[in-house]
N, C-alpha and C positions, 0 to 999 in steps of 0.2 A: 504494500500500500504506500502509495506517495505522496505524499503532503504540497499544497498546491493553491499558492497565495495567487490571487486575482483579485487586479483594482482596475476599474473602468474611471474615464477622463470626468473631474469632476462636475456634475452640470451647475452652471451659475445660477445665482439663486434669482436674475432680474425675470422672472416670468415662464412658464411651462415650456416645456423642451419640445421642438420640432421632433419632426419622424426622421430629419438628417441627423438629429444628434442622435438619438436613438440607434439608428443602423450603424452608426461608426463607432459608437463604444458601448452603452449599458444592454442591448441586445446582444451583440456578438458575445461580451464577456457571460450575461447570463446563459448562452445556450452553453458556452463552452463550459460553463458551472456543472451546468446538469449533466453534460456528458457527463466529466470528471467522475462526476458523484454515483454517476449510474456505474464505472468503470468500480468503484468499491474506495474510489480516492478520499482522503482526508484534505476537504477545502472549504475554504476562508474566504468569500468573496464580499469586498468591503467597497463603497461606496460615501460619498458624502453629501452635500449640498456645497458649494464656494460661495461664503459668505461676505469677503471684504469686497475692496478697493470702488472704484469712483462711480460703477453703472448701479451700486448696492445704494448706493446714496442716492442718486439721480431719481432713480427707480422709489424711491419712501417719497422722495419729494414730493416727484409727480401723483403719487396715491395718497399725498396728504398727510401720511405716515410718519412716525417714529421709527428711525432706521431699524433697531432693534425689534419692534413691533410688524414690521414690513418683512420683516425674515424671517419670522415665526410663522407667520401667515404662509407666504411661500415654499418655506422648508414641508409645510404639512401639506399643501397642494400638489408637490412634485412626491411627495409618499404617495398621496395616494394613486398618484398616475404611475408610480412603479408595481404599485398594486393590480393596475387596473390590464398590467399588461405582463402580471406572473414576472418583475423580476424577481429573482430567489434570493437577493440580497441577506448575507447573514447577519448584514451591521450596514445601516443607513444613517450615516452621521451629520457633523454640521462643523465649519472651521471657526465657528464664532464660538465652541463649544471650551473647556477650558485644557482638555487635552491639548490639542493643537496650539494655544498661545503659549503654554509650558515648554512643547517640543521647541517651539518656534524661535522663543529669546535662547533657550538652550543650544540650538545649530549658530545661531549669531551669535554669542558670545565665545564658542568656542571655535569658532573660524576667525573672530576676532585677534584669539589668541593664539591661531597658526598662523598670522600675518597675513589672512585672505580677505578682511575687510576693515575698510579705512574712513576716514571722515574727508571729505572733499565739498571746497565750494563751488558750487557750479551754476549754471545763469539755467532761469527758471521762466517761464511765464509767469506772469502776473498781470491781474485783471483789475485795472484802475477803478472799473465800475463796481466790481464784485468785490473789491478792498481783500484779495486775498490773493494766495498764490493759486495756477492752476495744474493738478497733478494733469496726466498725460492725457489720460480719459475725460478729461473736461475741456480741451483745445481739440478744437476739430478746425479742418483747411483743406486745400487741394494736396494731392499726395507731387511729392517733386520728382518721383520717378515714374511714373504710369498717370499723371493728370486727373486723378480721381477726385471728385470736390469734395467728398464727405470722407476724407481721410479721416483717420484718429490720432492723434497725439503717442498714441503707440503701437500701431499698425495702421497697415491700409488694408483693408477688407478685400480691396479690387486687387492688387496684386500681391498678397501676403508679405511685403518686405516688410523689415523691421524698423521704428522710426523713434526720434525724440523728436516731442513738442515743438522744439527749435525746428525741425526740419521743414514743418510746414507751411507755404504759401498762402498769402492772406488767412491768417488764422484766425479764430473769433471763440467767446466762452460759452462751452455749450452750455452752460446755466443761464446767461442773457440773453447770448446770441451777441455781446459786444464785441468789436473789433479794436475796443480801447485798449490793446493791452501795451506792454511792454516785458521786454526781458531785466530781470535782477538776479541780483545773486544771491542763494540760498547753502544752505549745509544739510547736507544728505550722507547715510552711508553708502558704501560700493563695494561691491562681493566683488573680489580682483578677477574675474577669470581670466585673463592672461597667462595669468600664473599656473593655471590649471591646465592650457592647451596641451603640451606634450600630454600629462596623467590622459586627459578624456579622449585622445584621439587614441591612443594604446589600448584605454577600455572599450572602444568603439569599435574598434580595428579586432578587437578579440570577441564582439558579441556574436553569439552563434544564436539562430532561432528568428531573426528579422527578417522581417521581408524588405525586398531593395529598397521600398518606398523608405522604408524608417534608415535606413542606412544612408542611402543620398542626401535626406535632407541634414541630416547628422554630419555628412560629411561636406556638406554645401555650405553648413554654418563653421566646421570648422575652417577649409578651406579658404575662406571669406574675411579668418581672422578673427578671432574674439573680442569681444568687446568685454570692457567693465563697467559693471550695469549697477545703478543706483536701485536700492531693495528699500529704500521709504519714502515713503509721500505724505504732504500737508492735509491729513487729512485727520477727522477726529474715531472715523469707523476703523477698527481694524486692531489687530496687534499690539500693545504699546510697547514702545522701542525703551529698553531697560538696558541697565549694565550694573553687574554684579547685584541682582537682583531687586534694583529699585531703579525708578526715572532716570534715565541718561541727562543730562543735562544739555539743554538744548534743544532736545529730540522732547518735549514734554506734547507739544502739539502735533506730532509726527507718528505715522503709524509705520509697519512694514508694509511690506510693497505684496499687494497681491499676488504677485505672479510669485513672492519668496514662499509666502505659506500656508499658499495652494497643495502642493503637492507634498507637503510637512502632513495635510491634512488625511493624506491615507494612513498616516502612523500613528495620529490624533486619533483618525476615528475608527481604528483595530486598538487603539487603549479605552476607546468611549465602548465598547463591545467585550473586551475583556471584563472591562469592572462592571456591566452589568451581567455577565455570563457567568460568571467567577471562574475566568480562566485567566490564561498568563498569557499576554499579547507582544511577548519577548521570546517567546520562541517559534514567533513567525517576523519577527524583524531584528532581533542580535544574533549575530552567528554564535558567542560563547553561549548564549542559550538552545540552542539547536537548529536556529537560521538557514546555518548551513546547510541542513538537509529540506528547507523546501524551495521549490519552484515558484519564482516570481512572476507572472504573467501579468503583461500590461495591456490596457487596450483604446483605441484612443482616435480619432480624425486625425489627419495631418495637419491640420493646422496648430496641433499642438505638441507634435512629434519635437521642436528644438527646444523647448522647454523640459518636456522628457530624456532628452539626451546628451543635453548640454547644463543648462542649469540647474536642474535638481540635482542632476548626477555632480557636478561641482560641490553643491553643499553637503550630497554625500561623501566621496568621497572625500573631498574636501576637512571633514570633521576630524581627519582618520580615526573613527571609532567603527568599529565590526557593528555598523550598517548592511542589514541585506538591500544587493542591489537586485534591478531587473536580469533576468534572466530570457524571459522572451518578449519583444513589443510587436505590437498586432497595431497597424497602422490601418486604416481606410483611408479613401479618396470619401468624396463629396460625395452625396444624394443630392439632384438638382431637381427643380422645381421647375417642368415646363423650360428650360434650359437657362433659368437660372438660376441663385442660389435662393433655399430658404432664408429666412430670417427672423432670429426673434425681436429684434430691435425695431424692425420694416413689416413685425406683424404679414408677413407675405409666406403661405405655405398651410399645411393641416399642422397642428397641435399635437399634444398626444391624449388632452382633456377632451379636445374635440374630434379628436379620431377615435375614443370611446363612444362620443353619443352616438357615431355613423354605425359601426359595427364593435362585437367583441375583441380584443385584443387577440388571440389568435392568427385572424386575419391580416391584422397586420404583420403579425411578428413572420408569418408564412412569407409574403412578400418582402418583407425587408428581408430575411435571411436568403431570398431564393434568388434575389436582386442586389446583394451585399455588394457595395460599392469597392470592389477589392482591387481588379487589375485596373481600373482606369475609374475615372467618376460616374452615374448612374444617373438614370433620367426619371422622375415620376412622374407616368402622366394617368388620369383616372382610366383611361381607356386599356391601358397596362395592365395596372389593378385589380380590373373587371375580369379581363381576359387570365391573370394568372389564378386568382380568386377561383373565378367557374371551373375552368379547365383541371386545376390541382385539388384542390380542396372537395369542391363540388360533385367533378366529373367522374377523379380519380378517388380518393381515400370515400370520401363521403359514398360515392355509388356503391363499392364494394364492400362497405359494412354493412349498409343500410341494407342490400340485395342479397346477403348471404344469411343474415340474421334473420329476414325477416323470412326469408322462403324457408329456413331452420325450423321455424318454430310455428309455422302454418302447416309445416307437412312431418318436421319430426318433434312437436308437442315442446317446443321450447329448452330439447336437450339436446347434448351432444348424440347422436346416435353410433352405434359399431357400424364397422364397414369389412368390409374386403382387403384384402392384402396391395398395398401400393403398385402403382403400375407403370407407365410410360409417361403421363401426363406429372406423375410427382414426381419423378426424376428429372423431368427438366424443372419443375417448380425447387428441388431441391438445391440444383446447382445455381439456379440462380435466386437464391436466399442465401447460399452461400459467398457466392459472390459479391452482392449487393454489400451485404450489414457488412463483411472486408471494409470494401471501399470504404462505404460509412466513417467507419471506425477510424479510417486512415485520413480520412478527410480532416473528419477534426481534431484530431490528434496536428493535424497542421495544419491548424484554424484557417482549412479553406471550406469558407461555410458555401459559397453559391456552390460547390462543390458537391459536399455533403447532401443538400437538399435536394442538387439534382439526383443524386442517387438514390435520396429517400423517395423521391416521387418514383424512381425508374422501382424502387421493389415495389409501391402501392401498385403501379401500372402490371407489374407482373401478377402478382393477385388477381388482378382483370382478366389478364392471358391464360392463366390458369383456369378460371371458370368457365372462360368461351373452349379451353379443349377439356377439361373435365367433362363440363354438361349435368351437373347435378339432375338439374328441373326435364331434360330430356330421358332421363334415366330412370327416373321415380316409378312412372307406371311398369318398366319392362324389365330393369335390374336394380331392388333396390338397395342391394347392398354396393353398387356401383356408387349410389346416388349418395348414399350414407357417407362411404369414404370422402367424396367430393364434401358435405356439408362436415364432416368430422375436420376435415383438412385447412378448408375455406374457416371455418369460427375459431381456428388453432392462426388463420395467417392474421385476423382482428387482433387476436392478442398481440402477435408479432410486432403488427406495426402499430398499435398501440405506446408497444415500448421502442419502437424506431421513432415515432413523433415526439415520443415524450421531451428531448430538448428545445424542438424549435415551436411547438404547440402542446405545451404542457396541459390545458385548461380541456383542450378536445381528446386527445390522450388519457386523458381521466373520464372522461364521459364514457370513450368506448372500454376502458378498462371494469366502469363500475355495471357497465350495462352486460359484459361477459360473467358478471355474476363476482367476481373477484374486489377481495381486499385490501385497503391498503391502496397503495400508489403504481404507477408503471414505473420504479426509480432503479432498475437492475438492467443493467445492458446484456441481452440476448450472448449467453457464452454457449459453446457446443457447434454440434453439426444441424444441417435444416433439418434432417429426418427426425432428430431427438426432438427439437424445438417446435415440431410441428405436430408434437403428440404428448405434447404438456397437459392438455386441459382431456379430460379421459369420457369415454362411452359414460353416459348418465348430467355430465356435469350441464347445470340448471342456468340460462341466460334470458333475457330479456331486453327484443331490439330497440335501440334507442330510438328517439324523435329524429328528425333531420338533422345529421350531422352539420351540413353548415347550406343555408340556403345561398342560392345566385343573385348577384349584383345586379340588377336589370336596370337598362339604359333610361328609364326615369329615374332612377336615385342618382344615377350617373349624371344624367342632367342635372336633375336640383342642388348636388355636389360642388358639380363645376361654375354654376350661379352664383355657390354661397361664400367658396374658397377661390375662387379662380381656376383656371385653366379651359382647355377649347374642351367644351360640352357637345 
């Protein structure tokens, strides 16, 4: 049994998460959870809310809010949207919690003291009208490499470079909208990396388990030369910047910098999970406590992949303290929207609040996994949807439950009935059961999920082919022991792929599990050959076919969809 740490990209707390954020990290992480777990693994799958820096503030403004009050709100809004869509999260925590500020002065002060972070003046915006300084997120302008108008003070959205406030052309305060500003001079600290470029490109250059995305862009920022990056801003939300465990002097009105104790926050909130579990959250993150023996598995969009592998990794290893590091990063490209980008800021895109009221989460989570934006970026368009929706779900898993079970139990009284000795038609159903759950297995084991899914679909499609050369219902009148095998065979492949959906449709996985009469959960990944596995459930055993597994999309909802959200209807 392997022990098997998993942290998905954390979602910001300004407002519900797209379906892009969703397919690029808390979906993929949670299906690869359940494998694991189905596999017999001992895992940890930890998650948080990102509760600082300048859109946490913007965001209470604009809702009239006490920032603090604004976050509590949202922290329980995005639970319940993990809920509503089976993440299996074992600990859904929060960075504004007190673990994380703990961890947080503790990596600053003790980088401090390996000579990795300094105090430095450095020229600042500042907003004459707004009488204050403006952190990065609060100067918005044209970007000066790609002409983008609604740059940010620390990226461009339209071309992902990296940016300082100074950089931008006609700049103005995203709090007034004034273009009064000026540059001054302020005292900030700065996590040297410089200093760190040899260490992080030798641990980059030795990661084995990434896919090229996450290794290019790792190796794009180092290439490019490191910068040393200022980790606090003039801001009252956040961290309070300490030394030797009281107020830094100076830093009183200064918090750390979002992007320092962001990813602190996977450590925060496997301590905020430990102390309520009463377990020890140190031997999945210090190697003297047994670290060393688990697997760290990351997962994340690429827009956040040099933060993962440049900066964090800095104040890791940077501590030198037996920190577990990443072990494998699982990058995605983009989900596009009608060929642009979602957005939670531009409000442009489905929700994941609002992609509950349209259908159950299953459906989605089918699509984003079958669609997982892996080798290049992905397009959602509702017409996609519809079609993958009907055709997979519908056509394929849903036809041959609903069609085996129910002629089961119309003609063999709701039990498994005896049969005959296997023949021609279950030898090839056997090979390829065999076949299939392989691949499965092998897919996500290297989290190539569109992968996986197609293959999951290709064993439900086999089940299909299986019945058209079986022939239960043709056989009933003239050989019924022929007939029997076929339905003995057919409600043994329900369970099957019961437990083959179980990662990427947990919620429908259990419907046909509990409707096969069985307790408990589908949470055991299918081990053996098909012949054994397809004679699990024995002559007598007692079921009851479900409802519609999952109904069809039809081009009026499709319509009123496209009306509500956008896109061509």
């Amino acid at each position: 049994m392997a022990r098997i740490l998993i942290t998905s990209a954390l979602p910001y707390i300004n407002g519900v998460k797209h379906l892009g954020n969703l397919a690029g990290s808390m979906l993929p992480a949670d299906v690869y959870a359940r494998f694991q777990r189905m596999r017999g693994h001992e895992v940890l799958y930890i998650c948080a809310t990102d509760e600082h820096g300048t859109p946490a503030e913007l965001a209470a403004a604009e809702a009239g809010m006490d920032v603090r009050e604004y976050c509590d709100r949202e922290h329980e809004v995005q639970r319940r949207a993990g809920e509503g869509f089976s993440l299996s999260y074992d600990h859904f925590g929060r960075t504004s919690n007190p673990p994380t500020h703990r961890l947080t002065q503790h990596f600053a002060e003790v980088l401090e003291a390996k000579g990795l972070i300094a105090e430095r003046t450095e020229k600042q915006v500042y907003s004459i009208d707004d009488a204050r300084f403006l952190p990065d997120r609060y100067v918005e302008g044209e970007c000066p490499h790609c002409g983008f108008e609604r740059a940010r003070g620390d990226q461009c959205d339209n071309c992902g470079r990296l940016l300082e406030p100074t950089d931008l052309k006609n700049p103005y305060s995203k709090i007034s909208g004034s273009r009064n500003l000026e540059v001054r001079e302020t005292r900030h600290l700065h996590l040297l990396q410089t200093k760190m470029a040899d260490r992080l490109r030798a641990w980059v250059d030795a990661a084995e388990g990434w896919p090229s995305l996450a290794k290019s862009i790792a190796n794009k920022w180092l290439d490019e030369g490191l910068r040393d990056r200022s980790i606090t801003r003039d801001l009252s939300w956040g961290v309070p910047v300490t030394k030797d465990g009281a107020p830094r002097p100076g830093f009183e009105n200064k918090v750390f910098y979002v992007w320092f104790d962001a990813p602190i926050g996977y450590i925060g909130a496997t301590v905020e999970w430990a102390e309520a579990a009463g377990q020890d959250w140190q031997r999945w993150w210090r190697a003297e406590k047994g670290a060393g023996d688990v697997s760290y598995v990351q997962f994340m969009g690429k827009d956040n992949v040099a933060f993962h592998t440049v900066s964090f990794p800095a104040t890791i290893l940077g501590s030198e303290e037996p920190w577990k590091t990443v072990d494998r990063l699982k990058a995605f490209n983009w989900l596009n929207w009608y060929g642009g980008k979602f957005s939670t800021s531009e409000k442009r895109g489905v929700f994941m609040d609002k992609a509950l009221e349209l259908l159950p989460g299953d459906y989605w989570r089918w699509y984003l996994t079958a669609n997982a934006p892996e080798g290049s970026d992905a397009q959602f368009t509702w017409e996609h949807f519809q079609t993958v929706v009907n055709k997979d779900l519908a056509d394929v898993l849903g036809n041959f439950v609903n069609r085996i079970l129910r002629f089961a139990a119309s003609r063999f009284d709701g039990a498994i009935p005896d049969g005959g000795a296997p023949g021609a038609a279950e030898d090839w159903l056997y090979a390829e059961v065999d076949a299939r759950l392989a691949a499965i297995a092998g897919h996500y084991e290297a989290m190539e999920f569109r992968k996986a899914a197609a293959e999951t679909r290709a064993l439900w499609a086999a089940g299909n082919e299986y019945l058209t050369r079986a022939e239960p219902w043709t056989h009933f009148k003239t050989d019924r022991d022929r007939a029997a095998l076929g339905v003995r065979t057919g409600v043994n492949l329900a369970r099957l792929f019961a437990l083959a959906a179980h990662p990427v449709i947990p919620a429908s996985a259990q419907t046909i599990w509990t409707a096969l009469g069985l307790s408990g959960a589908p949470d055991a990944w299918p081990a053996g050959k098909a012949a054994d596995l397809l004679g699990e459930l024995k002559p007598g055993h007692a079921f009851t076919p479900p409802d519609v597994l999952f109904r069809k999309v039809e081009d009026e909802q499709i319509a009123e969809w496209s009306a509500r959200f956008g896109g061509a209807g």
